[in-house]
C-alpha positions in Angstrom: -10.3 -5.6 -53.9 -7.7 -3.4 -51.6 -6.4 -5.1 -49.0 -7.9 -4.8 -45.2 -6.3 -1.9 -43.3 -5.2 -2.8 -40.2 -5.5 -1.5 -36.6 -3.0 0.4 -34.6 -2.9 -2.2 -32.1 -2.1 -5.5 -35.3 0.7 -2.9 -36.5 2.6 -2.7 -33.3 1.8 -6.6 -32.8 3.8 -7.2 -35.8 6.4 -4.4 -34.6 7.5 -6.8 -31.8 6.9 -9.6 -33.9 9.7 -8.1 -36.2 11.8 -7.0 -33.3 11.5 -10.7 -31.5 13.1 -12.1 -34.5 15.8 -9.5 -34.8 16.7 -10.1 -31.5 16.7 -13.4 -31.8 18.9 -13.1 -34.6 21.2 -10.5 -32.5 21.3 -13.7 -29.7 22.7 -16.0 -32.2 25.1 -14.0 -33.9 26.5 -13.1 -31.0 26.8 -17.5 -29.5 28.7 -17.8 -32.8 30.6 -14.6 -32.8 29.5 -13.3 -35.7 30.4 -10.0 -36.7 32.6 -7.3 -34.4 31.9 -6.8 -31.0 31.4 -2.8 -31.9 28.9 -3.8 -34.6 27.0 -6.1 -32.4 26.5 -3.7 -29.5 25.4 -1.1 -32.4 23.0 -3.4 -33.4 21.6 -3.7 -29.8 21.5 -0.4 -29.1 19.4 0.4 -32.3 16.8 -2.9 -31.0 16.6 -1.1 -27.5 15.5 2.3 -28.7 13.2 0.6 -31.4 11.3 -1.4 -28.4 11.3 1.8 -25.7 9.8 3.3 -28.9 6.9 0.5 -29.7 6.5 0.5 -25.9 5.3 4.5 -26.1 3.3 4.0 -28.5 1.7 0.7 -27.7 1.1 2.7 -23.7 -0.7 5.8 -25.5 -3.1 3.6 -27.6 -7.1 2.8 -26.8 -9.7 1.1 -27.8 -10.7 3.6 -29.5 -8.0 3.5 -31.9 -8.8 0.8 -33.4 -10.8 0.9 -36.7 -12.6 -2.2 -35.5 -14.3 -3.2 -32.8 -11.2 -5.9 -31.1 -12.2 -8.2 -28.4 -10.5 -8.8 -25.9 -8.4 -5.5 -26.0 -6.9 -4.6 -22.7 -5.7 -8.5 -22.6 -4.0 -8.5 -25.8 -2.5 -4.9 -25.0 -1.0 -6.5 -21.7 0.4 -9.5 -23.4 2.3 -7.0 -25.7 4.0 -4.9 -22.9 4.7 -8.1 -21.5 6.5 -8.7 -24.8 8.2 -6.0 -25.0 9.1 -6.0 -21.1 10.8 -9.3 -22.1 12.6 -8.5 -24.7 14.0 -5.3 -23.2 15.6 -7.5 -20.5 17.0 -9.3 -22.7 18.8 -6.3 -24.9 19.7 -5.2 -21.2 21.6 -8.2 -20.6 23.1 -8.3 -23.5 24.3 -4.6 -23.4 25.9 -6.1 -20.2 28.0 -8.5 -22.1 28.6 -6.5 -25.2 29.5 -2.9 -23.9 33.3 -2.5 -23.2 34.4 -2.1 -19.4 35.8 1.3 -17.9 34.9 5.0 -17.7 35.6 6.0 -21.3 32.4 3.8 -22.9 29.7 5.5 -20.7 29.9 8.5 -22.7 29.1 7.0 -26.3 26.6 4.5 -24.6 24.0 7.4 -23.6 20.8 7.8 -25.5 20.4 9.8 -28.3 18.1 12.5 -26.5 21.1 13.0 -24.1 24.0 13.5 -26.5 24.1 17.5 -26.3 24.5 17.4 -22.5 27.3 14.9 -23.3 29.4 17.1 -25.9 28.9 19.7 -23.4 30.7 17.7 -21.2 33.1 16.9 -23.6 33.9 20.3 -24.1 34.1 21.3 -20.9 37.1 18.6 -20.2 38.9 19.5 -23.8 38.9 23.2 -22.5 40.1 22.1 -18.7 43.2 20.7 -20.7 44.0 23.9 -22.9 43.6 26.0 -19.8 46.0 24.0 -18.1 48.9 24.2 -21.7 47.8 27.9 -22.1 49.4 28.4 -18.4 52.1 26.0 -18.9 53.0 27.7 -22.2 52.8 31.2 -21.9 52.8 31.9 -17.9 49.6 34.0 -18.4 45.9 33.4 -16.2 43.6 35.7 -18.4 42.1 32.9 -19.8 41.7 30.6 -17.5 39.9 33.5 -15.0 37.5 34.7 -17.7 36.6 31.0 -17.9 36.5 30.8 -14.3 34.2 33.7 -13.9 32.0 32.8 -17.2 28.2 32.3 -16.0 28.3 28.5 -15.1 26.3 26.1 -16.6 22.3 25.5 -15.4 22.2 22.2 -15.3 24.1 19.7 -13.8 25.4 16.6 -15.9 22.4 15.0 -15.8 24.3 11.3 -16.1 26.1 11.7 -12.7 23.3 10.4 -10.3 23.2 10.2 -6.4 22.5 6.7 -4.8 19.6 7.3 -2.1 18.9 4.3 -0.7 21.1 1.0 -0.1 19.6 -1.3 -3.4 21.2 -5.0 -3.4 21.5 -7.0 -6.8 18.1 -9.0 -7.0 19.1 -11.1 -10.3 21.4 -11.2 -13.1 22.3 -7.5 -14.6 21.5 -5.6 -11.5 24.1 -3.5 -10.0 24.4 -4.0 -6.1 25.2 0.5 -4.7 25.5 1.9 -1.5 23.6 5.3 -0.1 25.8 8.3 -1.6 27.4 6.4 -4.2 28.0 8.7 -7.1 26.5 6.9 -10.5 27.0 7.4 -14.0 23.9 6.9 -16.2 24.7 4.8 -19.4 21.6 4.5 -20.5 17.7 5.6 -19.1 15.2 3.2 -20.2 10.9 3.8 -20.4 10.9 1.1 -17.6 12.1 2.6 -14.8 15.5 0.5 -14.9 18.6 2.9 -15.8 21.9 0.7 -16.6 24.6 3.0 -14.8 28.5 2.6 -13.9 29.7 3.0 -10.9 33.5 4.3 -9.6 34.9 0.7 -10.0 33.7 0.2 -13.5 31.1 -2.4 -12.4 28.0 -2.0 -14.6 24.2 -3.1 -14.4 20.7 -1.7 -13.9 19.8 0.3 -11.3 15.7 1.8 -10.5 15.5 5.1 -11.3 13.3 5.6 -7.6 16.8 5.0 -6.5 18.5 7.8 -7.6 19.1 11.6 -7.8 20.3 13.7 -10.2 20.8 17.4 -10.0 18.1 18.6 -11.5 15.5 16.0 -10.1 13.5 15.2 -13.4 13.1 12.7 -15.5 15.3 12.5 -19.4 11.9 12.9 -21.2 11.1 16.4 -19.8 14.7 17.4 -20.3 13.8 17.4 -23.9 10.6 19.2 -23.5 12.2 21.7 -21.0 14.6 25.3 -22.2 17.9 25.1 -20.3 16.6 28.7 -19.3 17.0 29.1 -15.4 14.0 30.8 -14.9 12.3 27.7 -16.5 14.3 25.5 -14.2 12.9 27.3 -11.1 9.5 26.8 -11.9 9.9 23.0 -12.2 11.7 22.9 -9.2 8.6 24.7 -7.2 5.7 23.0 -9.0 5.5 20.4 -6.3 2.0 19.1 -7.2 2.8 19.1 -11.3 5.5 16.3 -9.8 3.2 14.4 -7.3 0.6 13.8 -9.7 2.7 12.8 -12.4 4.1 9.8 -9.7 7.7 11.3 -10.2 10.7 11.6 -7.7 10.3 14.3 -4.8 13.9 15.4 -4.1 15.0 18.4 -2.2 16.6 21.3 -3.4 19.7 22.9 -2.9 19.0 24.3 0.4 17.9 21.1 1.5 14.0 21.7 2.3 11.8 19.6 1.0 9.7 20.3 -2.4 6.6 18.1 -0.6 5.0 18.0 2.7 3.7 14.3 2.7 6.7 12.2 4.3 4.9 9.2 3.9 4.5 9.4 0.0 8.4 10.6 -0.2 9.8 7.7 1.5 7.4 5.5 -0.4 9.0 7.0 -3.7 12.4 6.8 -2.6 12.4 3.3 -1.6 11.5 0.1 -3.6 10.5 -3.4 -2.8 8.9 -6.4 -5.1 6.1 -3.5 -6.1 8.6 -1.6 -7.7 10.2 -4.7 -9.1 6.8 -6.0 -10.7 6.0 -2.7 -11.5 8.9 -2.0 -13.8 8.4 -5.6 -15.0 4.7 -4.3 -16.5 3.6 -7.2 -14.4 0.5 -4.9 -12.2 -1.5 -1.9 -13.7 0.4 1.4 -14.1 -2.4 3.0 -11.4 -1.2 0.6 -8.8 1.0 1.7 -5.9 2.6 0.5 -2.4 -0.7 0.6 0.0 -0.1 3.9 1.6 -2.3 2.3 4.8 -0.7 -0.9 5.2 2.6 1.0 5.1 1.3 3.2 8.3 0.4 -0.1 10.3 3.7 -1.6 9.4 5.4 1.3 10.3 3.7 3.4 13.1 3.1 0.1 15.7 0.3 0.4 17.5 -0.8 4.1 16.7 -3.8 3.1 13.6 -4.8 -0.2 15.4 -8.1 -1.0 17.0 -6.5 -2.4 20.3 -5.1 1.4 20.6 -8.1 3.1 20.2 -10.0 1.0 22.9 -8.2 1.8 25.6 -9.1 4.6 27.5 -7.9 8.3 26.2 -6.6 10.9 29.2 -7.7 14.3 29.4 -5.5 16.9 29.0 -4.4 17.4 32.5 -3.6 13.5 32.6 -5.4 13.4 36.0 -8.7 11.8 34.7 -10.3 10.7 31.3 -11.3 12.3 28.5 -13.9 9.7 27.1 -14.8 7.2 29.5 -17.5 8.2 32.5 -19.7 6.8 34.8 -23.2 7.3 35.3 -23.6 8.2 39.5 -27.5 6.6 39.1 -27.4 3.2 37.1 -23.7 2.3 37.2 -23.5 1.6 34.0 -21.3 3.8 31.4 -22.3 7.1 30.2 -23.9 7.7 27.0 -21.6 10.3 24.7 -22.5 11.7 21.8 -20.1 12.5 19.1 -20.1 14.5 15.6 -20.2 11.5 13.7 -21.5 8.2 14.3 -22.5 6.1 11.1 -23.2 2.3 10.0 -22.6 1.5 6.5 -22.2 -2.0 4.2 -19.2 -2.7 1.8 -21.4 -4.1 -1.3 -18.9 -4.7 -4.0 -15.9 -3.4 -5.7 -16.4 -3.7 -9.5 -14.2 -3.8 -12.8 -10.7 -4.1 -10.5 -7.8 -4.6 -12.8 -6.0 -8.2 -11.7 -2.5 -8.2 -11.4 -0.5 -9.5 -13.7 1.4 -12.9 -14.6 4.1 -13.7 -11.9 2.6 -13.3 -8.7 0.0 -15.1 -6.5 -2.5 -13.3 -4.6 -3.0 -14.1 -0.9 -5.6 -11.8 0.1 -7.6 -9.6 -1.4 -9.0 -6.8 1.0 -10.1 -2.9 1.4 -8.6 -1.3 4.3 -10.5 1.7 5.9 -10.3 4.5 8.2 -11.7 8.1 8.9 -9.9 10.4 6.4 -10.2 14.2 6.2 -7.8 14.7 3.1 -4.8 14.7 4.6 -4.5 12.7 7.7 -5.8 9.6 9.2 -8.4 9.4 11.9 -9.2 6.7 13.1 -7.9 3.2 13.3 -7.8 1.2 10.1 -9.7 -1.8 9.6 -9.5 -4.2 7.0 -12.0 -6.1 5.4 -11.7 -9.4 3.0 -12.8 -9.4 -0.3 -14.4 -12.7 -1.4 -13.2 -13.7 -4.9 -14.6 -15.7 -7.8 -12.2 -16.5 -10.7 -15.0 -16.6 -13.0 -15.2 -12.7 -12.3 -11.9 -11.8 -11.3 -12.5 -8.1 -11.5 -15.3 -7.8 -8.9 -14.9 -8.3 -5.5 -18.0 -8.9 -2.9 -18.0 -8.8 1.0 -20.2 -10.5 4.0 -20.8 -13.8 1.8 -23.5 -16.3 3.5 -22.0 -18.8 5.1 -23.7 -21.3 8.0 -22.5 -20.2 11.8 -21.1 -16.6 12.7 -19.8 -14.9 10.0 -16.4 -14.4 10.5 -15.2 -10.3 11.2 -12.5 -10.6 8.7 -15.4 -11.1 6.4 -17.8 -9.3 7.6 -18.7 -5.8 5.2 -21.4 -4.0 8.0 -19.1 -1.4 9.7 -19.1 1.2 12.2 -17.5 4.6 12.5 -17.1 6.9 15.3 -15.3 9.9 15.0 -15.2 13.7 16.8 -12.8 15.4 14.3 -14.5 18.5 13.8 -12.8 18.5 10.2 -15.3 20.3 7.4 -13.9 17.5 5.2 -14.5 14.4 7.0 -14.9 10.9 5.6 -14.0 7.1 5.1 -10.9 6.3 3.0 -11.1 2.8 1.0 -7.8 1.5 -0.1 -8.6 -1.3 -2.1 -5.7 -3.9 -1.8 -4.3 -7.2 -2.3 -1.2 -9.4 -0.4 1.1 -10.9 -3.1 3.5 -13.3 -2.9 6.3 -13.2 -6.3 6.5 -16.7 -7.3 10.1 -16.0 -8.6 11.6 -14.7 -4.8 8.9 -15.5 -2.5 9.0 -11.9 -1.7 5.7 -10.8 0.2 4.1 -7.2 -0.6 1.2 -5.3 -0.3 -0.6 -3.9 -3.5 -3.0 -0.5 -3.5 -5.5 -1.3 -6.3 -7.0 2.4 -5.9 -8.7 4.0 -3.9 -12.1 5.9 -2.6 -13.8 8.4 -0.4 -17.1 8.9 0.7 -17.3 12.4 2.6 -20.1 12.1 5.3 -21.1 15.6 5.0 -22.9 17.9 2.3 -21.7 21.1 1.2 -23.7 22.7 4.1 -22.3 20.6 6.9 -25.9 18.3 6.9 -24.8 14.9 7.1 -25.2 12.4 3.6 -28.9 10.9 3.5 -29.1 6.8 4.3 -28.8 5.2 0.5 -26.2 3.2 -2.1 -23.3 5.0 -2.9 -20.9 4.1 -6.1 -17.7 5.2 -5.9 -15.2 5.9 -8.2 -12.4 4.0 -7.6 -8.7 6.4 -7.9 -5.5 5.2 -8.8 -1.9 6.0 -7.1 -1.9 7.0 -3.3 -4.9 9.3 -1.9 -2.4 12.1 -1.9 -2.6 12.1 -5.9 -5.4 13.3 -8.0 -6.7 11.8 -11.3 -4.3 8.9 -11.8 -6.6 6.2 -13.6 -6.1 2.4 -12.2 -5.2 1.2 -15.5 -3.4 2.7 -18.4 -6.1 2.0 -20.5 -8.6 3.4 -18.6 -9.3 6.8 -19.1 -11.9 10.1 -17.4 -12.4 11.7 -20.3 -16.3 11.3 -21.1 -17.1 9.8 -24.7 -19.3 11.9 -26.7 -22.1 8.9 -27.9 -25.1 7.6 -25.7 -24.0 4.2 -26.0 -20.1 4.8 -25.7 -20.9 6.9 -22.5 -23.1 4.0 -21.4 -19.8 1.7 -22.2 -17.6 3.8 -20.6 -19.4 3.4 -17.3 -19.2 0.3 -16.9 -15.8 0.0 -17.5 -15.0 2.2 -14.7 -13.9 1.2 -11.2 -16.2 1.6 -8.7 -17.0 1.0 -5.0 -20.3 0.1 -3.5 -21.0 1.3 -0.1 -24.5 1.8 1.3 -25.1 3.7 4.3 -27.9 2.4 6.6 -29.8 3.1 9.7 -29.7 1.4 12.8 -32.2 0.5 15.8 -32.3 2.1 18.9 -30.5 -0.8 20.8 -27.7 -0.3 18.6 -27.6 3.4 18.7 -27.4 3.2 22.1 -24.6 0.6 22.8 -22.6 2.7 19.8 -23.1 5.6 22.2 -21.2 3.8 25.4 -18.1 3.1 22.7 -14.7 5.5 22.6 -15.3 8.5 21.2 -13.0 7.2 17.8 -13.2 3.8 16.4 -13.9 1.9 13.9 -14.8 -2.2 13.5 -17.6 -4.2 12.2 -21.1 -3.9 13.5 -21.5 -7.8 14.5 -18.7 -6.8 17.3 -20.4 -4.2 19.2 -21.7 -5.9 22.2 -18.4 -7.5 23.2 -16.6 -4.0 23.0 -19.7 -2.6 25.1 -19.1 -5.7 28.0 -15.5 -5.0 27.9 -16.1 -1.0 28.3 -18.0 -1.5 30.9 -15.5 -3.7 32.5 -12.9 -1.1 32.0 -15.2 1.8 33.1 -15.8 -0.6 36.6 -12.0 -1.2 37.0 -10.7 1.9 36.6 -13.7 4.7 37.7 -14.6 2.9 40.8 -12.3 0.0 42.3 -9.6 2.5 42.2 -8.4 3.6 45.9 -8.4 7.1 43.8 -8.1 8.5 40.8 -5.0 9.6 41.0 -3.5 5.9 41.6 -1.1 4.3 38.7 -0.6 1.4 40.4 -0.9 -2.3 38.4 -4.0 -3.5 38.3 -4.7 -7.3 38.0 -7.2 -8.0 35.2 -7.0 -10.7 32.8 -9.6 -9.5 30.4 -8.5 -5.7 30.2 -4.7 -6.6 30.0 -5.2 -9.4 26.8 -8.6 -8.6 25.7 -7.5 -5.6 22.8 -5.0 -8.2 21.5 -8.0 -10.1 20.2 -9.3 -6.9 17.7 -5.6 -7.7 16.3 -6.3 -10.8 15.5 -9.9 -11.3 13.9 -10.3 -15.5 14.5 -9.4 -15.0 18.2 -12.3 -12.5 18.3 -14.3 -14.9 16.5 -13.7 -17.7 19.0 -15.1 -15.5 21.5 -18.4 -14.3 20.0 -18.7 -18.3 19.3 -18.5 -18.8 23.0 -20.4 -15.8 24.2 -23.2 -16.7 21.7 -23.7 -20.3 23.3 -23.6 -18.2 26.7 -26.4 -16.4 25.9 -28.5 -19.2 24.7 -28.8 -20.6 27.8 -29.9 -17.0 29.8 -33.1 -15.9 30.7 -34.3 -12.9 29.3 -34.0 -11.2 33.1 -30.2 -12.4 32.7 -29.9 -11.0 30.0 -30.9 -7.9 31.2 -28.9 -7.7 34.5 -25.6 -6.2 33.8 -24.2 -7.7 37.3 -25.0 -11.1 35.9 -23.7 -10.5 32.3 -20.3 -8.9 33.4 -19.8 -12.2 35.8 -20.7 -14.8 32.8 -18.5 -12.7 30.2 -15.8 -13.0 33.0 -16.2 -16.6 33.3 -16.6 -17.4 29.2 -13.8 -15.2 28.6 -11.3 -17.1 30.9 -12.5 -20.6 29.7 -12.1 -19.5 25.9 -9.9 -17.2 24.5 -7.9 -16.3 27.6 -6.7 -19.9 27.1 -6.4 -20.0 23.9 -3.9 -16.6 23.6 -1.3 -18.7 25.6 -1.6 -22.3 24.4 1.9 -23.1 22.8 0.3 -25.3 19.6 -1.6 -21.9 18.4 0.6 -20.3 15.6 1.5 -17.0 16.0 -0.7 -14.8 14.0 0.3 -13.5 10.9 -1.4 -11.8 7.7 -2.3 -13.4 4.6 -0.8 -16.6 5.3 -2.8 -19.7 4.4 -0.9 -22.3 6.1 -1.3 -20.5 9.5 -4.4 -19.4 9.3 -5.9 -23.1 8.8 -3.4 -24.2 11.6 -4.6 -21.5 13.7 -8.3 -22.6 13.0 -7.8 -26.3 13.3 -5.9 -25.5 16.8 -8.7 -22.4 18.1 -11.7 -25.1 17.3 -10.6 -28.0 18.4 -9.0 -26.5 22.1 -13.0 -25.1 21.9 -14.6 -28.4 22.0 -12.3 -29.6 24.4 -13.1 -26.9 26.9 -16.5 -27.0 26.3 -16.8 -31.0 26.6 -14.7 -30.5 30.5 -17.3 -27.7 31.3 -20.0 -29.8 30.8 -18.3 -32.5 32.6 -17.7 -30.2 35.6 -20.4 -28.2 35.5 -18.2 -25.2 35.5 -17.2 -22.7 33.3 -13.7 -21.0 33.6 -12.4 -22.8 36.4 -8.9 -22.6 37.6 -8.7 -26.4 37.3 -8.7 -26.0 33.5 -4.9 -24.3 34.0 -3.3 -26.8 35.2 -4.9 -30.2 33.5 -2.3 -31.7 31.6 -5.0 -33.1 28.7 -4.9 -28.6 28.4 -1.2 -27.4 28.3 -0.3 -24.0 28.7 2.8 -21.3 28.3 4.6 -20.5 31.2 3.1 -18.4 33.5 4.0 -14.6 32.6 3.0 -11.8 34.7 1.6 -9.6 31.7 -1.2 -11.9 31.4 -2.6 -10.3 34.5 -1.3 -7.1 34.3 -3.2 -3.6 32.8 -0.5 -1.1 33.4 -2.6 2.2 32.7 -0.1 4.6 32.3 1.4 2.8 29.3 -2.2 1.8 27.2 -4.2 5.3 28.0 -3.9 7.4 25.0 
């Protein structure tokens, strides 16, 4: 009987099985100094190109491959990259030790794919000498200018590398270089981490992200690519050939830049523990740095919800684009806007999990109004909940007893007057990491998806369940799966198709329809926002507040003068930080318990009581020195922060009920209640700095 064939993915488990032992061998021959030092850095040098080899291969192969149906496959493929990961590392290291110090051993240290551009190199230095004895000798320049004016080459030595960015030495092997440091390259490796030389002779591994070369592509398409010029021009222009590969954007020689999205540039050309864990094989190839928490990081205030409350100016600055009173009832007026839409996040299904080597704070999809290429809106974020029996799907708005809390909470509203043909909600699914080796905090993009609100003919989508497919990479590239292993092509069976399905990433979102109430308090929002549905009435009160403040206590509307006001000066701080906002629907929902249903429709009487609950809850609480500062994705203060908001709570409320008052001055200054030292931004709304 022949013996059973085996399946692409057993022969390259037994690949690194072999290698693992060679190398093993290698790391023991080399404790008891066997053999040259020459021969022993040969020997490593063959074991690195055999595992970058096994590593392109075992990265191209699929399930379906595999002779067999394997079970288990996309696990078993993970734990062999990890393998291989490891043991390149290792061969990295020792390369360290092994490879002889100085200038001279860069040049027979480069790969094998590289060794033309070397000899020209080589040549061009030998020649350089006999220009210079040809002069020296015979007092004649003919040959020297013909070589001088000889076309010059079209590519620059593609081992002399440009430091971008400032990269420090994280662990053993790396090399610690300076912006504009000039590199040589010893060696490019499939993992993103190049072992160069610098000036000094110090060697180690460098990212690739980190550095430029001249021609700005990577050593595996300078073997695919003719050293013709014309040939080097086009892959210079084709800027979205390069963005949807995930390579480098550099400029060109002029200096103007091949791309026209900054953000994804600077995200490229800088690294942090993604990068790291990335080039480790530790997350899914489709994962990137999230593109949105990168904008709230870096732009301040611009994509938060605190910013897009406040009142917006109109375009002479002399009165207000979005925020008007109605002469008859006093109240706000109504405005309409192009779209206004409630929706649910459902679930998130078949998300890839990262990898071994990192813990996972928060799981979350952050949203905002999109229109293909720029933000609209301010982004929200919602938590995922998480079970780690199904660690690949990821639910929202779980049932819990009480208020669900807003972090949680999956019902959403958008408003947005972007007159944009392409209009829509961007989900970035993402998760907060900690790396257990550093500590080092990041934030993940797991993919990404878009709903556009509008049909082809401008109508807007009907009320039902969407599923979306989930990308990979940054919303600025197109088809990048979320895992390797994951691919769009459709299989041509029922059944596999059926399979195939399932397997893909997908985001469910269902639009709804809402009651009349809620249509009409949406309608009395700013014309741009977006927040969670369960939310709505507080913004309303505090619109209202703000339209009373500033449309009619004003001497006139031309007056920037300070304005005392508690609530409008603190109260956006709270859509910052979700269990402050919490504390006060808490508060405002036992308010409203106790009204009449003629209280509860006089808006006098309402706008008093909000004033009062609002100054005996979280007015207090924003400035009570045991509450942490807030901070994302951090366990330890969160609880504090809950066991400090719930417990100051039920303290206030047991002194109300014992005074039979509700946000009195006496609270202040009871020394059972202590408090910050008085600042005077806690009653100041300076308009000319919030108005947008």
């Amino acid at each position: 009987m022949p013996p059973k064939r085996k399946g692409p993915l057993q022969l390259v488990q037994k690949e690194v099985g072999e290698i693992t032992n060679q190398v093993d061998s290698l790391v023991k021959d080399v404790q008891n100094q066997v053999g040259s030092t020459e021969e022993t850095f040969r020997r490593c040098q063959e074991l690195q190109t055999s595992a970058e080899k096994t590593l392109k291969t075992l990265k191209k192969l699929t399930k379906a491959d595999e002779l067999a149906p394997v079970g288990n496959y996309d696990r078993r493929k993970q734990e062999e990259e990890r393998r291989l990961q490891t043991i390149l590392e290792r061969l990295n290291t020792l390369s360290l030790k092994l490879s002889p110090p100085g200038p001279s051993a860069a040049t027979g240290d480069v790969s094998k794919e590289d060794s033309v551009n070397d000899d020209d190199s080589d040549d061009k230095e030998v020649s350089s000498d006999e220009e210079d004895d040809d002069v020296d000798n015979d007092g004649s320049s003919d040959d020297e200018e013909e070589r001088r004016t000889a076309k010059p080459p079209l590519h620059p030595d593609p081992h002399i590398c440009t430091v971008l960015s400032d990269f420090k030495a994280q662990q053993e092997g790396d090399l610690s270089v300076q912006r504009g440091e000039i590199l040589r390259i010893i060696r490019k490796t499939a993992d993103g981490w190049w072992l160069a030389q610098d000036t000094k002779g110090n060697r180690g591994v460098v990212p690739k992200n980190y550095l430029k070369t001249g021609s700005g592509v990577d050593d595996e398409e300078d073997d695919e690519e003719d050293v013709d010029s014309d040939d080097e021009i086009e892959e210079e222009e084709s800027e979205e050939e390069e963005e949807q590969e995930g390579e480098e954007v550099t400029d060109d020689g002029c200096g103007a830049p091949h791309s026209n999205w900054s953000t994804v540039r600077k995200a490229l050309t800088e690294i942090d523990a993604t990068d790291v864990l990335s080039a480790m094989g530790a997350i899914p190839s489709g994962f990137r740095p999230s593109t949105l928490n990168k904008l709230l990081v870096e732009e301040g205030v611009t994509y938060t919800a605190s910013h897009y409350i406040q009142p917006e100016l109109s375009q002479s600055q002399l009165s207000f684009r979005d925020l008007f009173l109605d002469p008859d009832s006093g109240r706000v007026r109504a405005r309409q806007v192009r779209i206004c839409v409630c929706f649910t996040l459902w679930s998130c299904r078949m998300i890839p999990t990262p990898g071994v080597g990192v813990q996972v704070l928060s799981r979350h999809i952050r949203l905002c109004a999109f229109d293909g290429a720029q933000v609209l809106s301010n982004i929200h974020t919602v938590r995922a909940s998480y079970n780690s029996k199904s660690p690949k799907t990821w639910t929202f708005s779980p049932r819990m007893t009480g208020i669900l809390p807003s972090l949680l909470d999956g019902d959403c509203f958008l408003r947005c007057n972007s007159a944009s043909p392409n209009l829509g909600i961007l989900f970035e699914l993402g998760v907060t990491f900690i790396r257990n080796s550093t500590g080092e905090r990041g934030d993940l993009s797991c993919g990404w998806a878009f709903l556009k609100l509008t049909d082809d003919t401008g109508n807007p989508l009907p009320n039902r369940t969407y599923e979306l497919p989930v990308n990979g990479g940054t919303p600025y590239e197109k088809d990048v799966a979320v895992e390797a292993s994951i691919t769009r092509a459709s299989p041509t069976g029922v059944f596999q198709q059926m399979l195939h399905t399932r397997r893909q990433p997908k985001l469910i979102v269902k639009l709804k329809s809402t009651n009349s109430r809620s249509r009409t308090q949406l309608s009395l929002l700013p014309d741009t926002l977006l927040h969670c549905v369960s939310c709505i009435h507080l913004l309303v009160l505090h619109r209202q507040l703000l339209a009373d403040t500033l449309l009619m206590e004003r001497p006139t509307m031309q007056n920037a003068d300070l304005i005392c006001s508690p609530i409008l000066s603190t109260f956006p701080v709270l859509l910052d930080q979700p269990d402050l906002l919490d504390a006060l629907r808490s508060a405002w929902l036992d308010a409203e318990t106790n009204m009449s249903r003629a209280q509860k429709r006089d808006l006098t009487y309402l706008k008093q009581e909000f004033v009062k609950v609002y100054l005996s809850s979280v007015y207090f609480l924003l400035h009570s020195p045991s509450l942490p500062c807030h901070r994302w994705a951090d366990p330890p203060s969160e609880e504090q922060r809950a066991r400090v908001i719930y417990s100051i709570l039920d303290s206030l409320k047991h002194s109300q009920h014992t005074t039979g008052q509700a946000g009195g001055p006496e609270v202040f200054v009871d020394p059972m209640h202590p408090h910050l030292a008085f600042d005077i931004t806690e009653l100041t709304f300076d308009l000319l700095t919030v108005a947008r």
